[in-house]
N, C-alpha and C positions, 0 to 999 in steps of 0.2 A: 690130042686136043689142040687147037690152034691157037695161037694168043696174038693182041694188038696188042699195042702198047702199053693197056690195062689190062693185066692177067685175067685172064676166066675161067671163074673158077665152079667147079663140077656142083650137081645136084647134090641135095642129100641120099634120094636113093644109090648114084653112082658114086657116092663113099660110103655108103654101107656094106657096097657088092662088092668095093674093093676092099676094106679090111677085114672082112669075112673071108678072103682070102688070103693064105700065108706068105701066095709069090707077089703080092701087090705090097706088103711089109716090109719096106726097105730098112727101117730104121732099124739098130740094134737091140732098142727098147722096147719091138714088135715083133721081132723073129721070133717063132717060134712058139708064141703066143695066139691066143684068140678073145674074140670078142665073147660077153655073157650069153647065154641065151634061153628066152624060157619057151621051154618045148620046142617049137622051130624056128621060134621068133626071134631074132635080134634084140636084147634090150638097149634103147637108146631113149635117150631125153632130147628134145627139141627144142632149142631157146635161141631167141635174135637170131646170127645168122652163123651160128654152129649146133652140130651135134654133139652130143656127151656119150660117150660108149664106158660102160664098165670090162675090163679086160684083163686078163688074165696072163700075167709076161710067162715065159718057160721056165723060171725057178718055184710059179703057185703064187710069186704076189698079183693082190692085187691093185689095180692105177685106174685111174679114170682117164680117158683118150677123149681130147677134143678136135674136135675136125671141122674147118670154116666151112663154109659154101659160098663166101665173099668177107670181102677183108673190109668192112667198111671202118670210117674214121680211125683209122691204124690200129685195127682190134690186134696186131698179132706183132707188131712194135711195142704196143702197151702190154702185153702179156710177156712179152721176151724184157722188159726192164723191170716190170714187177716181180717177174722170178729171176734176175740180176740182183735185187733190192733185197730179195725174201733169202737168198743163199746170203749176201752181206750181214743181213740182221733176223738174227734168231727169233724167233717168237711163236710159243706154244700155242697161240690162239690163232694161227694164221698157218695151211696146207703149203708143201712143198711143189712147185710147181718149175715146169721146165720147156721152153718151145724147141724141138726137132725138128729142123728143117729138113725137107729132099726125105720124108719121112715115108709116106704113102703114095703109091702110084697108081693115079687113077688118066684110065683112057689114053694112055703114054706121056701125062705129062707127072710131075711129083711135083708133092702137094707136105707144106709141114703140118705139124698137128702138137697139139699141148699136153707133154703129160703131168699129170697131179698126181698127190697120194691121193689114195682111195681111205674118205673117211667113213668109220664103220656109228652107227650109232643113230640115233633120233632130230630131227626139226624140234624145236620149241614148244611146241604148239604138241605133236603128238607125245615128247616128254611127259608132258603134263597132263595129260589125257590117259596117258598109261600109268602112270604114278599118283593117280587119285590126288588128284585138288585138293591142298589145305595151303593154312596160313603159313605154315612152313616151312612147306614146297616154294609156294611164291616168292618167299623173303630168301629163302637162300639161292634162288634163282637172281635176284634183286642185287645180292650180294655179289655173285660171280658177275654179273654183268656188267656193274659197274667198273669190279677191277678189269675187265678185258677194257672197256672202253677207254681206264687212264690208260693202261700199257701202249692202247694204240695210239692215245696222243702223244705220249713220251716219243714216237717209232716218228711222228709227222704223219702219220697216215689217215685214209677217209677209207670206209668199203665204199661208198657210196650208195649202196642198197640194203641199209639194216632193216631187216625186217624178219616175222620168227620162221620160212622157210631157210633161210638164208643161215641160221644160226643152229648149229648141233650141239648135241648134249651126247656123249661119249659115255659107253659103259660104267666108266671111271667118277662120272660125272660131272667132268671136264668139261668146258664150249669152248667151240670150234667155227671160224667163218667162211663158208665155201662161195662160191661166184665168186669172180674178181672183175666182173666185166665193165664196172662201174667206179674199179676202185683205184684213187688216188696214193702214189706214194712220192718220195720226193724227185725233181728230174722229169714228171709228166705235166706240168703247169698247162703247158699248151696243148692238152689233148682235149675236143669236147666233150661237155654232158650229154650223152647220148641218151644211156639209160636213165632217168628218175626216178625210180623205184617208187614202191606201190603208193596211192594217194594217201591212207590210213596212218602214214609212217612219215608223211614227208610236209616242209613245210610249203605254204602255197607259190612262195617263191622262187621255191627250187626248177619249176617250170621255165623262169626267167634266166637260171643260170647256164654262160654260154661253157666255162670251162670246169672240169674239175677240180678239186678244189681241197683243201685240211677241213675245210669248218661243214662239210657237207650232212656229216654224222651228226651234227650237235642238235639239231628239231629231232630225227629220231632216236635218239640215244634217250631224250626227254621222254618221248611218247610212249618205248618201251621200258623205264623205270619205274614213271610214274601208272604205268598199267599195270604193274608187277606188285606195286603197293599198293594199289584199288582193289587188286581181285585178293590181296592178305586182306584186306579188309574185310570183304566181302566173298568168298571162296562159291559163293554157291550161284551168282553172278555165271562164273566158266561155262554153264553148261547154255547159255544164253550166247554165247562169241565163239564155243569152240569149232564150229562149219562154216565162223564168214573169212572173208579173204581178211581182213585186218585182226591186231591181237584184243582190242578195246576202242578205239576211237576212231573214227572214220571224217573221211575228209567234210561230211557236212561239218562233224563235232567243228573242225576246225574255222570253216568257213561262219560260226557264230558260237563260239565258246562257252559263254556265259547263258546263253538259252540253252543249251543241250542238255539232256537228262543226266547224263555223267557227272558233268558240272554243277548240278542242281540238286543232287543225291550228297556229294560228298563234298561239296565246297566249304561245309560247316564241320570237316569232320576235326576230331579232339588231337589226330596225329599230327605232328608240328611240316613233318615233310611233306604229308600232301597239302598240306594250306601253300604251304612257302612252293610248292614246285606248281601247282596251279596257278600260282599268281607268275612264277617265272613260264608259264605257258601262253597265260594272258600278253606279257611283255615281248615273249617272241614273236607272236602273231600278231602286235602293232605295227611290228619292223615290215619292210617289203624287200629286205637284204639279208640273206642268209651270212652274209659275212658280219653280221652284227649281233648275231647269235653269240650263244658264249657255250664252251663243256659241259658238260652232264658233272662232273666233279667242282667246279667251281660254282655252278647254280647251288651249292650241295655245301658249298666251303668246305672244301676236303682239298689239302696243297696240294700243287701239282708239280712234279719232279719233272725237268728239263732232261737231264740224264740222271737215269735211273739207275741208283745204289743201292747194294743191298742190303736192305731195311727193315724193322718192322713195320708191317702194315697196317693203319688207319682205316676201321672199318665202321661205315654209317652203317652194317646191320650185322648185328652178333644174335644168331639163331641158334646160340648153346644157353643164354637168357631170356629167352621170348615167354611170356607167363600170361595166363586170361584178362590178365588187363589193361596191357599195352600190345602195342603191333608191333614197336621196335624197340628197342633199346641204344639208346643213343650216349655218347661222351655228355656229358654236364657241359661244357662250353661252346660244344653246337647248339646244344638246346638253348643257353643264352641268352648266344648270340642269334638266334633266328627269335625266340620270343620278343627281345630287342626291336625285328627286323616288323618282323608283326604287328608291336605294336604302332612304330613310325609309320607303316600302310595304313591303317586305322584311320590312325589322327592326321592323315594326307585326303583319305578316302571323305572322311568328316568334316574337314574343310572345303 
């Protein structure tokens, strides 16, 4: 294949034909290996401007292989420092990831490609569809989610694109964040927001922003907590959102808040969290600056560890005392202090 001075880079089908092939495998990580396949078909995933192959190395594991078809805004610089960053700093919520250069040889020229661990397990959304909808499915979904999102603040990091595709539920029933094509760690300052992830998830400003960023998580970190604590409220709800592309709220929700039926169903509800995290929803979507946003643990007053020692954890939901007549069970001094906080809105609203 002939190059200018800007590499050109092969179709999707002429990197399917060449890693389907074992002499086109240059990498170590490829020999001898092959791509999935069902019946005669190749499986691959299509996204922006790579492929995903499930593949199969020659010891039986298996890796997910990505392969460009164009490098745009340094998709394969930001992936060789995120898996730089992810070998430096440990972290169980977050896939091992690694770029191979001079990896794949397509039409005589070589071509690198990304490999990941290959995670085994459920999206969000089908989790909870297969484990039958209740209030305490929700809540301890509600529970793990929040701890992944402090961990990732303590790390500096943003996925950029949280949303329940995006997010696994492991046999174990561990979560897990796969895509990194969006995601922030520290050392990419200067790369742009390309991707935005889905409207349902994001806030309306996020549109506006040029680079990536730490604070990019903090509108959907909100949108999928506090949907976690609406459908514990309401479990029967699920079967009303489980085939739309968002998990509860969708970008009109956003674009007028306070009129949407979400909003108007539970704005009065007796739980302290959802009163307090709708009104911190109200407040985000005054802003026109995602940098003004604040954590999902701090809207929550739950401290946030700078570097993380190990500790007992602080938990807004304990699902080994959930009883018919509360949703959560909270510390006595969040509850308070958000009763506190409630009433001050009140008597500001009242004014």
């Amino acid at each position: 294949m002939k190059t200018n001075s800007a590499k050109i880079y092969p179709s999707r089908m002429e990197i399917m034909n060449a890693i389907s092939n074992p002499v086109f495998c240059r990498a170590s990580e490829l020999n001898g290996g092959h791509p999935l396949k069902h019946g005669s078909r190749i499986i691959n995933w299509a996204g922006g401007f790579a492929n995903l192959y499930p593949f199969i190395q020659a010891d039986g594991t298996k890796i997910a292989v990505k392969c460009w078809c164009a490098d745009i805004n340094n998709a394969q610089e930001r992936f060789a420092k995120i898996s730089s960053f992810l070998e430096k700093n440990n972290c169980h919520y977050l896939i091992k990831t690694k770029l191979v250069p001079d990896a794949l040889m397509v039409s005589g020229e070589l071509y690198p490609v990304g490999i990941m661990e290959w995670v085994e397990g459920d999206t969000l959304k089908d989790y909870i569809e297969d484990n039958k909808p209740s209030k305490e499915l929700f809540l301890n979904l509600a529970n793990k989610f929040l701890e992944m999102v402090k961990t990732l603040h303590q790390l500096n990091v943003s996925h950029g694109d949280l949303q329940h595709g995006n997010i696994m539920i492991l046999p174990d029933g561990s979560m897990k964040l796969i895509d990194y094509d969006s995601m922030y760690v520290p050392g990419l300052d200067n790369m742009q927001d390309v991707i935005k992830g889905l409207p349902g998830y994001q806030h309306p400003a996020r549109r506006k922003v040029k680079f990536i960023n730490p604070k990019s998580d903090y509108f959907s970190e909100l949108v999928i907590y506090l949907s976690l604590l609406l459908f514990a409220e309401k479990p029967s709800m699920w079967q009303d959102y489980v085939d739309t592309e968002d998990l509860l709220f969708s970008c009109d929700d956003f674009a007028d808040l306070q009129n949407s039926a979400i909003y108007k169903e539970f704005k009065n509800s007796s739980n302290p969290h959802i009163k307090l995290l709708f009104q911190k929803m109200l407040e985000a979507l005054s802003v026109d600056d995602i940098n003004l946003l604040h954590p999902l643990e701090e809207l929550l007053g739950v401290p946030q560890t700078v570097n993380p020692q190990p500790q007992p954890t602080r938990h807004i939901v304990d699902t080994q005392t959930i009883n018919s007549d509360t949703t959560l069970n909270h510390y006595d001094d969040v509850i308070k202090q958000i009763d506190e906080l409630l009433k001050l809105l009140d008597n500001y609203s009242a004014a």
